[in-house]
VEXPA-385844 format. One line per 8 residues: number of its first residue (from 1); their letters; for each residue x, y, z of C-alpha. Coordinates in Angstrom, 3 decimals, padded with zeros to 6 digits, always signed. Layout:
N
NUM> A> X Y Z ~ ... $
END
This chain:
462
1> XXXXXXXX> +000.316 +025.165 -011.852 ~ +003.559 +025.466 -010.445 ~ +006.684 +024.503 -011.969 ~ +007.443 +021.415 -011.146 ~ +011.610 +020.898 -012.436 ~ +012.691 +023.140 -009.351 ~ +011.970 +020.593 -006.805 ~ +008.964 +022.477 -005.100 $
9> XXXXXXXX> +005.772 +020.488 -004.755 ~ +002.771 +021.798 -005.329 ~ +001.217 +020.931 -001.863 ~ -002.354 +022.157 -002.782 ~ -002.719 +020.545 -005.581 ~ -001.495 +017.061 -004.666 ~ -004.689 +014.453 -003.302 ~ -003.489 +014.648 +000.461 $
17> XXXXXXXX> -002.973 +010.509 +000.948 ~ -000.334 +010.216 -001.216 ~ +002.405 +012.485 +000.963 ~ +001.054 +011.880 +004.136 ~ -000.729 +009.699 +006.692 ~ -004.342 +010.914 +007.788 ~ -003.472 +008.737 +011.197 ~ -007.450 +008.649 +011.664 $
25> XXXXXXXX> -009.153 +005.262 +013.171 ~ -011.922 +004.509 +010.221 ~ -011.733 +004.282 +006.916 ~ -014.460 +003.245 +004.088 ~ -013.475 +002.781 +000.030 ~ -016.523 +002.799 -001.864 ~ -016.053 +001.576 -005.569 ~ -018.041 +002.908 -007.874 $
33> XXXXXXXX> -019.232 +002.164 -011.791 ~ -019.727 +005.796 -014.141 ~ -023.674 +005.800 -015.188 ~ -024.204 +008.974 -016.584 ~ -020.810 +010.652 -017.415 ~ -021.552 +014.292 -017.440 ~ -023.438 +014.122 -014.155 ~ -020.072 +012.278 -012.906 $
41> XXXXXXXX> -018.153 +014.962 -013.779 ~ -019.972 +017.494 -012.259 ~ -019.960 +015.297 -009.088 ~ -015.774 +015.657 -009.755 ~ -016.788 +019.384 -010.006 ~ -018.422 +019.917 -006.529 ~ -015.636 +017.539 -004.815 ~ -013.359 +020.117 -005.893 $
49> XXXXXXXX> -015.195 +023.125 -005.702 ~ -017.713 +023.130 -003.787 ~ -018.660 +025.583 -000.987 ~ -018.903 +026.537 +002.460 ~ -019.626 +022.733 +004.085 ~ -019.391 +021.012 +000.937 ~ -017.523 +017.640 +000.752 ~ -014.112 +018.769 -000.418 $
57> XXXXXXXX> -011.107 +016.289 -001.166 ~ -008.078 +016.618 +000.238 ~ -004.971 +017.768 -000.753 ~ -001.571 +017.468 +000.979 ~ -001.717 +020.981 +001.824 ~ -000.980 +022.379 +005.647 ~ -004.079 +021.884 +007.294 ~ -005.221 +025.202 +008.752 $
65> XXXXXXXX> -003.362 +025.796 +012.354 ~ -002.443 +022.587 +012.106 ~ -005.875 +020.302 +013.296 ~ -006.261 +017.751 +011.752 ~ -009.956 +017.721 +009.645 ~ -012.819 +015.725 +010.435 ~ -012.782 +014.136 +007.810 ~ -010.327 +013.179 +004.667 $
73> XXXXXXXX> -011.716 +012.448 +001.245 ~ -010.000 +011.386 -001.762 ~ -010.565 +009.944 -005.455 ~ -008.814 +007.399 -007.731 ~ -009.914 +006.538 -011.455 ~ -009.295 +003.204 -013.181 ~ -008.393 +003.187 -016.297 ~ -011.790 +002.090 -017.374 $
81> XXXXXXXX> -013.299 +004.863 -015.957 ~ -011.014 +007.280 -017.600 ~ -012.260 +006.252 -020.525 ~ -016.317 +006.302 -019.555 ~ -015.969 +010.013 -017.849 ~ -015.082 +010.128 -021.700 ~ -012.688 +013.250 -020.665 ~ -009.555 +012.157 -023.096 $
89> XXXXXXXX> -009.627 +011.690 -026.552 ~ -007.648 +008.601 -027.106 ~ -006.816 +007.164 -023.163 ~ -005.055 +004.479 -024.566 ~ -002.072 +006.904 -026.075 ~ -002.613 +009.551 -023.240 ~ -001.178 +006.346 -021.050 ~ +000.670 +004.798 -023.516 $
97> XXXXXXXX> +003.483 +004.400 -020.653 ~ +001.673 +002.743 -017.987 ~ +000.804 -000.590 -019.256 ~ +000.061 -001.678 -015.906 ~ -002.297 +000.795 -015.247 ~ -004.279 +000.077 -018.446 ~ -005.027 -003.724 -018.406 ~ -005.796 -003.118 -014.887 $
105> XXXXXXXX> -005.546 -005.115 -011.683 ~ -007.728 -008.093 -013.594 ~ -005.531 -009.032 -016.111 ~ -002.181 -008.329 -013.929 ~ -003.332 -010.388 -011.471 ~ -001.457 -013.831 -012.131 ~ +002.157 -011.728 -012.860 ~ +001.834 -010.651 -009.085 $
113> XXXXXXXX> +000.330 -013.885 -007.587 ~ -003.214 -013.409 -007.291 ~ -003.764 -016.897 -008.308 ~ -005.520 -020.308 -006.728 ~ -007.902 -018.406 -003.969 ~ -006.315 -015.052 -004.640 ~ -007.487 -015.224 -008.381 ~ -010.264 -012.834 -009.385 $
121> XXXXXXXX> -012.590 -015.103 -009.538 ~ -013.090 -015.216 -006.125 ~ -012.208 -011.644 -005.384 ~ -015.487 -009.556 -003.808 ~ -017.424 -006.969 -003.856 ~ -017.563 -006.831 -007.870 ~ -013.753 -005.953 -007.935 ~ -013.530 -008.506 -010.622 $
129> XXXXXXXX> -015.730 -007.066 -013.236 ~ -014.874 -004.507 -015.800 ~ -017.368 -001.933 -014.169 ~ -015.019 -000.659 -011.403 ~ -014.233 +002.647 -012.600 ~ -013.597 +004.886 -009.394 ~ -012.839 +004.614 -005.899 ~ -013.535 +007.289 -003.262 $
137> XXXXXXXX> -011.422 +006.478 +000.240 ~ -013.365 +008.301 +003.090 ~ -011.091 +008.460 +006.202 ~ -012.608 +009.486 +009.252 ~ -011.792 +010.065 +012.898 ~ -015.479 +008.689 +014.273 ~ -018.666 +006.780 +013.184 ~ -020.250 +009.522 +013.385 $
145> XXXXXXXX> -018.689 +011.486 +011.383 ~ -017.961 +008.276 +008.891 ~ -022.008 +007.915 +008.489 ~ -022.905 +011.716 +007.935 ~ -020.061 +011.898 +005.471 ~ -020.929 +008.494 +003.784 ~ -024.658 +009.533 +003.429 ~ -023.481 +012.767 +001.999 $
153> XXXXXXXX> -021.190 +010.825 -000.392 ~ -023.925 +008.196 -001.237 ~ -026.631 +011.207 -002.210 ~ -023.902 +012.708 -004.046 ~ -022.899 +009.736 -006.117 ~ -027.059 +008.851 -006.789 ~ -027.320 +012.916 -008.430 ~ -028.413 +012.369 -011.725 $
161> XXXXXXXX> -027.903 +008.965 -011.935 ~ -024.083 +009.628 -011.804 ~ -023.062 +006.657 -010.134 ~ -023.883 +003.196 -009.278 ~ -022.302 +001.680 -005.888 ~ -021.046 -001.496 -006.717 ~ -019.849 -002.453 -002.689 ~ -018.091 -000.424 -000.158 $
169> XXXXXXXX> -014.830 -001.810 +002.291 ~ -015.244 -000.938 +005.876 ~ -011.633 -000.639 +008.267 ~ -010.686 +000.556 +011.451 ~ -007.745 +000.545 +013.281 ~ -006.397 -001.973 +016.001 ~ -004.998 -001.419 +019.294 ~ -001.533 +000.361 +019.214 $
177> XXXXXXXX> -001.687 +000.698 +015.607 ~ -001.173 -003.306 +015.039 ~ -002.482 -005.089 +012.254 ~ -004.323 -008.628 +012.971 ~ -001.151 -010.578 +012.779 ~ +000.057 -009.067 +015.724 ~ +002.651 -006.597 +014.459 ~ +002.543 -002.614 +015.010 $
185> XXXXXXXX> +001.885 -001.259 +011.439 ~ +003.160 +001.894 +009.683 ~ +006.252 +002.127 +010.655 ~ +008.854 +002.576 +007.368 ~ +007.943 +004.606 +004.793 ~ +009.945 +006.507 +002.573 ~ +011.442 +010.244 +003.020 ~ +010.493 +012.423 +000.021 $
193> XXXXXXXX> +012.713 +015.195 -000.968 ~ +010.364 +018.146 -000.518 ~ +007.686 +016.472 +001.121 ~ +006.803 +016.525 +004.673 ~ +009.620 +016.501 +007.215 ~ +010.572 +012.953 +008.412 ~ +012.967 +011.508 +011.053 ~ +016.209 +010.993 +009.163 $
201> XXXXXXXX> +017.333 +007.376 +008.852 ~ +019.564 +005.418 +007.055 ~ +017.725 +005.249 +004.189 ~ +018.565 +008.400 +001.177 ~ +015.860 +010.918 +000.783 ~ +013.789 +009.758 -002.714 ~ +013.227 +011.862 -005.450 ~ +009.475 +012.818 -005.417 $
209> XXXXXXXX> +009.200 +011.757 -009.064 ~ +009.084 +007.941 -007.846 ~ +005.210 +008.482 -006.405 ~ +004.200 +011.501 -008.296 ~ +004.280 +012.712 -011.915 ~ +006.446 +015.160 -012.527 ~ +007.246 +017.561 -015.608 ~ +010.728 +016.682 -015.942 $
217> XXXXXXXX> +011.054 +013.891 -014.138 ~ +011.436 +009.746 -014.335 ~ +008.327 +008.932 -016.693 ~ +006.380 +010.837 -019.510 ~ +003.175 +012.644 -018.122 ~ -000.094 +011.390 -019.423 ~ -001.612 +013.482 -021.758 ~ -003.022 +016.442 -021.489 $
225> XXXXXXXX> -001.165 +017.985 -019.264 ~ -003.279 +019.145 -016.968 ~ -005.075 +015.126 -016.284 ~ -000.974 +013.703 -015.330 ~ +000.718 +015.877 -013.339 ~ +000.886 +015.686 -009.811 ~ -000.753 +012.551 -010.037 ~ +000.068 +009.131 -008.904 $
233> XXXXXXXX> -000.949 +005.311 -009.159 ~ -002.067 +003.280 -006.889 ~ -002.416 -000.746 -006.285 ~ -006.012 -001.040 -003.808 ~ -005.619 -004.740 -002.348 ~ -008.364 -006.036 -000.248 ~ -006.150 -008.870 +001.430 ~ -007.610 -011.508 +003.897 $
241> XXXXXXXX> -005.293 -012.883 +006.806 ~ -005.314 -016.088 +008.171 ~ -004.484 -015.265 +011.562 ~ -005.936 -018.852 +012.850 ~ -003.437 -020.466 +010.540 ~ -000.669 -018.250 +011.402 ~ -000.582 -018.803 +015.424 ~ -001.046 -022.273 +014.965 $
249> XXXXXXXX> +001.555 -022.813 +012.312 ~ +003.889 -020.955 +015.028 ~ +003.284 -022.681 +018.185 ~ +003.631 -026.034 +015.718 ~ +007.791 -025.354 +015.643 ~ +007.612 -024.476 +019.562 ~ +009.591 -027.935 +019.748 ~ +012.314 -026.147 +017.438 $
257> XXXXXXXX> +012.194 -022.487 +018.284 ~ +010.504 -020.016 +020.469 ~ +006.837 -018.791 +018.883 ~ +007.570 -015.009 +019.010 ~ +011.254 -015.795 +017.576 ~ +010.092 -017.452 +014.809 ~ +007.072 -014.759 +014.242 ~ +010.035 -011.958 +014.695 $
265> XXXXXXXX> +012.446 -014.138 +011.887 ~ +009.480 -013.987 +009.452 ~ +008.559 -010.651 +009.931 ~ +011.828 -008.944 +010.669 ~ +011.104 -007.237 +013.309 ~ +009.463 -008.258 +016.842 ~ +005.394 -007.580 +016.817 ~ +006.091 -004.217 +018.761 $
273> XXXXXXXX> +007.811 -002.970 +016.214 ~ +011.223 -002.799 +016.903 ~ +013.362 -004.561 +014.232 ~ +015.712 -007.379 +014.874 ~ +018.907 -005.337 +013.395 ~ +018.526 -003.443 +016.468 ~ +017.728 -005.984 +019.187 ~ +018.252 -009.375 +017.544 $
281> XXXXXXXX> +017.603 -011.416 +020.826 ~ +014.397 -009.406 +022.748 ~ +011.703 -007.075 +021.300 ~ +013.308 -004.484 +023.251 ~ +016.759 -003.761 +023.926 ~ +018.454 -001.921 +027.404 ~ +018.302 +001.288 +027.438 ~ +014.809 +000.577 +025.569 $
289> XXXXXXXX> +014.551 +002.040 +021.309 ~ +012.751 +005.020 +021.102 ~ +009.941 +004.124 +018.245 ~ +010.713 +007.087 +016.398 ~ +014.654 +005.126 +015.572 ~ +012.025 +001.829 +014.843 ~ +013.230 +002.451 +011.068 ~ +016.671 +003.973 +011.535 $
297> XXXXXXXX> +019.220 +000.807 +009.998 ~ +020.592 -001.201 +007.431 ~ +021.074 -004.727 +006.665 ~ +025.037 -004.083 +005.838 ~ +027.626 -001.493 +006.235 ~ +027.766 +001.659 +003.660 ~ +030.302 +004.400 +002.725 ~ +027.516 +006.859 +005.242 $
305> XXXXXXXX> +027.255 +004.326 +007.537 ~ +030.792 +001.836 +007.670 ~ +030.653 +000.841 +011.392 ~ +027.221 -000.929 +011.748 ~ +026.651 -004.472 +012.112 ~ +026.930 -006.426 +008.985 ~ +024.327 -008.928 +008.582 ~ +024.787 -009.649 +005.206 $
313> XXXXXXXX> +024.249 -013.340 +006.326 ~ +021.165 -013.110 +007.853 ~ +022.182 -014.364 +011.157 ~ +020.190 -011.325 +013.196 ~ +017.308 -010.799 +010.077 ~ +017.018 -014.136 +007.864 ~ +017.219 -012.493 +004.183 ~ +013.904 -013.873 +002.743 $
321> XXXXXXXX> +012.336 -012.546 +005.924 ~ +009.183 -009.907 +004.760 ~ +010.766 -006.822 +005.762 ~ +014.002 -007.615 +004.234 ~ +011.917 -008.423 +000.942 ~ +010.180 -005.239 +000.865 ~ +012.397 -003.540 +001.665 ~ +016.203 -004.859 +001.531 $
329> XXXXXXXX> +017.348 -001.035 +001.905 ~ +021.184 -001.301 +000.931 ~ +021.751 -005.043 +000.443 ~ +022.498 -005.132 -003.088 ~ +020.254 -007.892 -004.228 ~ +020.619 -010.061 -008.009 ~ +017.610 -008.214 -009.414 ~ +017.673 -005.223 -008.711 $
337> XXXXXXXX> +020.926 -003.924 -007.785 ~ +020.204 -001.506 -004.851 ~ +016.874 -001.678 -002.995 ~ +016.274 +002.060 -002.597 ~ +015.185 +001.631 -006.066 ~ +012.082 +000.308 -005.695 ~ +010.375 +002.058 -002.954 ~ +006.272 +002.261 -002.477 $
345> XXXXXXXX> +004.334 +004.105 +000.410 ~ +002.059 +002.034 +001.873 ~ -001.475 +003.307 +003.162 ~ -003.077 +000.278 +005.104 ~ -006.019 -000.025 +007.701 ~ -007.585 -002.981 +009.214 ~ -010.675 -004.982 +008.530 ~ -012.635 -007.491 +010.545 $
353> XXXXXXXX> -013.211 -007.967 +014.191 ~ -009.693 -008.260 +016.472 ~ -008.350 -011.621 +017.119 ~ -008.592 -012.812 +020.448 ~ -006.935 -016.384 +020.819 ~ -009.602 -018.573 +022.278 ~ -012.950 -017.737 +021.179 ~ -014.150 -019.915 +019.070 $
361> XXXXXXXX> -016.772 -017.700 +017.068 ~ -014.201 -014.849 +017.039 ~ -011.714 -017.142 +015.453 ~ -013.791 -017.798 +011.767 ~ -014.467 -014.074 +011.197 ~ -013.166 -012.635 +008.244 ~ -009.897 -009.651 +008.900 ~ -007.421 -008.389 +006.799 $
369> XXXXXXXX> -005.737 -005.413 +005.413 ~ -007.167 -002.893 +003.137 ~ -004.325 -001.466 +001.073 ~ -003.076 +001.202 -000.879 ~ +000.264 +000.835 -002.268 ~ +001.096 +003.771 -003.890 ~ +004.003 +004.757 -006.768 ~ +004.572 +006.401 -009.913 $
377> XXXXXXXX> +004.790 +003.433 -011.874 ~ +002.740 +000.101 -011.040 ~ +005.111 -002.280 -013.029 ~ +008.383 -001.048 -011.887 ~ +007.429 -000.679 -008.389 ~ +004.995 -002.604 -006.858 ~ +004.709 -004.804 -009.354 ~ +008.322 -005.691 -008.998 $
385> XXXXXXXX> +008.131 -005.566 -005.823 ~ +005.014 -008.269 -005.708 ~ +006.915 -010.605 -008.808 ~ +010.547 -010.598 -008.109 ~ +010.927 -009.784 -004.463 ~ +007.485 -011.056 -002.522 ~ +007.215 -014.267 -005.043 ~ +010.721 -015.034 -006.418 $
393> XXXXXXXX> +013.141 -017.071 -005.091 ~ +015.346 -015.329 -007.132 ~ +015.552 -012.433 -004.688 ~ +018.793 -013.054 -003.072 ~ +021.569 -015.147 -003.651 ~ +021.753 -018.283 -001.025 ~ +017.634 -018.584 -000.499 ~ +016.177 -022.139 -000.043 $
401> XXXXXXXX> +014.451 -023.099 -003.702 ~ +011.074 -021.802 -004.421 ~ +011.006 -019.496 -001.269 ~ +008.799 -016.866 -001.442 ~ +007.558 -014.091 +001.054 ~ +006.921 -016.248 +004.401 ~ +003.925 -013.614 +005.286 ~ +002.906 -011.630 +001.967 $
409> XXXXXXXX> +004.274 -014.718 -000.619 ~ +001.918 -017.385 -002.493 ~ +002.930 -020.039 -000.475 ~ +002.070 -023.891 -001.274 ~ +001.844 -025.998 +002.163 ~ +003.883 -028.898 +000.327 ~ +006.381 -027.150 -001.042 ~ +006.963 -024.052 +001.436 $
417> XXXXXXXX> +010.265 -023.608 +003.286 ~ +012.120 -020.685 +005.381 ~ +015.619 -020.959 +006.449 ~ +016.802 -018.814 +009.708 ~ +020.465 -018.424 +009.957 ~ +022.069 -019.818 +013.615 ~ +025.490 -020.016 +015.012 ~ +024.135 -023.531 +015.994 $
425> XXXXXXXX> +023.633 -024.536 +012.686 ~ +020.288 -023.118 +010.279 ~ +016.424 -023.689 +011.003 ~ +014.247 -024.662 +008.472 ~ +010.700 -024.500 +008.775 ~ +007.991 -026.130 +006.199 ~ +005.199 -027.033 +005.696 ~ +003.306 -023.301 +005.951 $
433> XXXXXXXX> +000.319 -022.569 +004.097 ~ -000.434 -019.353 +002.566 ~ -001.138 -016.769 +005.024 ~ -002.430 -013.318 +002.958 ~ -004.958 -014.613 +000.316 ~ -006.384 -011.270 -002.235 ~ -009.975 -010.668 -002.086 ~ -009.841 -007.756 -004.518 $
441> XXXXXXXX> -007.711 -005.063 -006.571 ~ -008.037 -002.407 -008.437 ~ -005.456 -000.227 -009.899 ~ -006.226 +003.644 -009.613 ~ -004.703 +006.907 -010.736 ~ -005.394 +009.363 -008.077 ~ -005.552 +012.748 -010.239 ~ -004.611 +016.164 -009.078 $
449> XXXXXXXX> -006.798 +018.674 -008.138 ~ -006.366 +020.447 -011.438 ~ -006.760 +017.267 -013.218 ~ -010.126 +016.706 -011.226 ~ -011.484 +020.604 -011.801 ~ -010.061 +019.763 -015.387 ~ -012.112 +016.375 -016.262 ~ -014.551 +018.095 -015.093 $
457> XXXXXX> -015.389 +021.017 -017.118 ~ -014.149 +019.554 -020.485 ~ -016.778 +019.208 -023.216 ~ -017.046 +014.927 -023.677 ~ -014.778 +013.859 -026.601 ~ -015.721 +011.263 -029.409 $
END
């Protein structure tokens, strides 16, 4: 293993969907409960090392003259099912640091607002119970290609009575990359020092130790050695969106502002993409954006960047708008000081049929998001993220009380409220219900390839 304190990353031995998008149109998660836990770790064996056709997982390594695969394959371990492979001694001191991790998406579920119809007790496909040890996210470019692969997978998991398959969660992408709300998807991620090349923006390069685990860097590796490093955690949401309830609640305030204004003032940027610090009045400005600039501002003017627009008021992006939440890039906000600080990549695909406005028996189909938010550490990212910015009115100085997230937030219809700056004088709109409800969760730790090859060929402790 490479020496990590240099800065070099260890491309070929980092699980590939951490650094990078796979960009490919299907994707299925299949969650999985550990039956027989030396046959599961020689199924960790041959997903590592297998030969000639084999299934192999990916790592973030240059794919060979540059096309991409036919398929992508990767694996993420719950904390629970660290402990059945029964591959560390004592799990609970190997990640004594992660808290998070180790009570699992269950218990954390309230602290980030899975509560009333988010709460696990209505979540599906067994995410709920204590059996959900592994997920294996299959991404594919056809459904073709997904079914060969899955069937592969399937006879695979069944060897030996290695695994059980407790459900699997099915997405595909939308139309111009858009996700069922309307808005193009995928557009803001961060730049890693060392990682794959990005467009520059406004936003510093990050350290690489915020999304994987370094020696030498931000938080102590699990123990041994060879299970942490290069690893990373990972929030899997399964989360429902009521599209219905969104248009309507937007053409309800048509009397008080313009539908797509008002969806572009939640969101922060217009549903093509482009955000509103660069064209606060139209979705596209003259001479037109280029989409590749889609993610190249800030909210107010820094010592890089002195002459841009100052918006520290909100008046082009309101400041409890989503984006701004997620994300409130140099705005120095009461919590957390500088916003850089709490950066996640986001993996997200699709689910459910597309909305089309008008058909009734389209219109009561289930869609959403399934999500992969991935960091180094679950409670300082995205569960801050999730708690203080998506949930607390706390975020920023000057919101309305009680405001949360207008999109992401757990909104209550009586009590919901979102001011939009004006010239005129400030909009308020009420009265919204909550539009993202969780159907599932599980937090994962997405191993290296050593740490896989390791786990696997370790005599079972206890």
């Amino acid at each position: 293993m490479k020496d990590q304190r240099n800065g070099r990353l260890d491309m070929s031995d980092i699980q590939g969907l951490i650094l990078r998008g796979y960009r490919m149109s299907l994707v299925r998660h299949f969650v999985l409960a550990v039956r027989n836990p030396a046959a599961a770790r020689g199924v960790l064996r041959e997903l590592v090392d297998r030969d000639g056709d084999g299934l192999q997982v990916t790592s973030a390594a240059l794919w060979p003259d540059g096309e991409k695969p036919a398929y992508c394959l990767n694996v993420g371990l719950t904390f629970k099912g660290i402990e059945r492979l029964e591959v560390v001694e004592d799990p609970e001191e190997s990640f004594r640091s992660f808290t998070s991790f180790r009570q699992g998406a269950v218990k954390r579920a309230e602290f980030v607002g899975d509560t009333g119809a988010s709460a696990p007790e209505h979540w599906t496909g067994q995410l709920a119970s204590p059996e959900v040890d592994v997920l294996v996210c299959l991404h594919c470019e056809d459904s073709g290609e997904l079914k060969a692969q899955s069937d592969r997978l399937r006879e695979l998991f069944a060897s030996r009575g290695a695994f059980e398959e407790l459900s699997s969660f099915d997405g595909s992408a939308l139309p111009d990359g858009k996700v069922h709300f309307g808005y193009k998807d995928g557009i803001s991620q961060p730049t890693i020092r060392g990682a794959f090349p990005r467009k520059p923006d406004m936003q510093p390069e990050v350290n690489p130790d915020q999304f994987l685990i370094l020696e030498g860097g931000n938080y102590n590796v699990p123990t041994p050695g060879e299970i942490g490093l290069n690893g990373s955690f990972a929030a899997f949401r399964v989360l429902e969106q009521d599209v219905v309830g969104f248009e309507r609640f937007l053409q309800s305030n048509a009397d008080t502002i313009d539908p797509e204004i008002l969806a572009a003032k939640l969101c922060g940027r217009w549903r093509d993409g482009v955000p509103l610090e660069l064209s606060p009045d139209a979705p596209q400005s003259d001479p037109p954006i280029p989409e590749l600039e889609y993610s190249d501002f800030d909210y107010v003017p820094t010592q890089l960047h002195p002459d841009i627009y100052d918006d520290s008021s909100g008046l082009r992006c309101p400041i409890g708008s989503h984006t701004r939440r997620t994300n409130p890039r140099s705005q120095p906000v009461p919590a957390a000081g500088l916003g850089h600080e709490h950066r996640i990549i986001r993996r997200g695909m699709p689910y459910g049929p597309e909305f089309v406005p008008g058909a009734d028996k389209n219109e009561h189909a289930e869609r959403g998001l399934l999500g992969l938010f991935i960091c180094s550490d679950l409670f300082n990212q995205f569960e801050f993220l999730m708690s203080t910015w998506i949930n607390g009115s706390t975020f920023a100085a000057d919101l309305l009380a009680d405001s949360q997230d207008p999109l992401l937030g757990a909104n209550i219809e009586d009590s919901s409220q979102f001011e939009i700056p004006d010239s005129d004088g400030n909009i308020v709109v009420e009265g919204f219900q909550r539009f993202v409800n969780t159907r599932g969760a599980a937090y994962v730790f997405f191993p290296s390839v050593t740490a896989l090859r390791y786990m696997a060929s370790v005599k079972p402790v206890g």
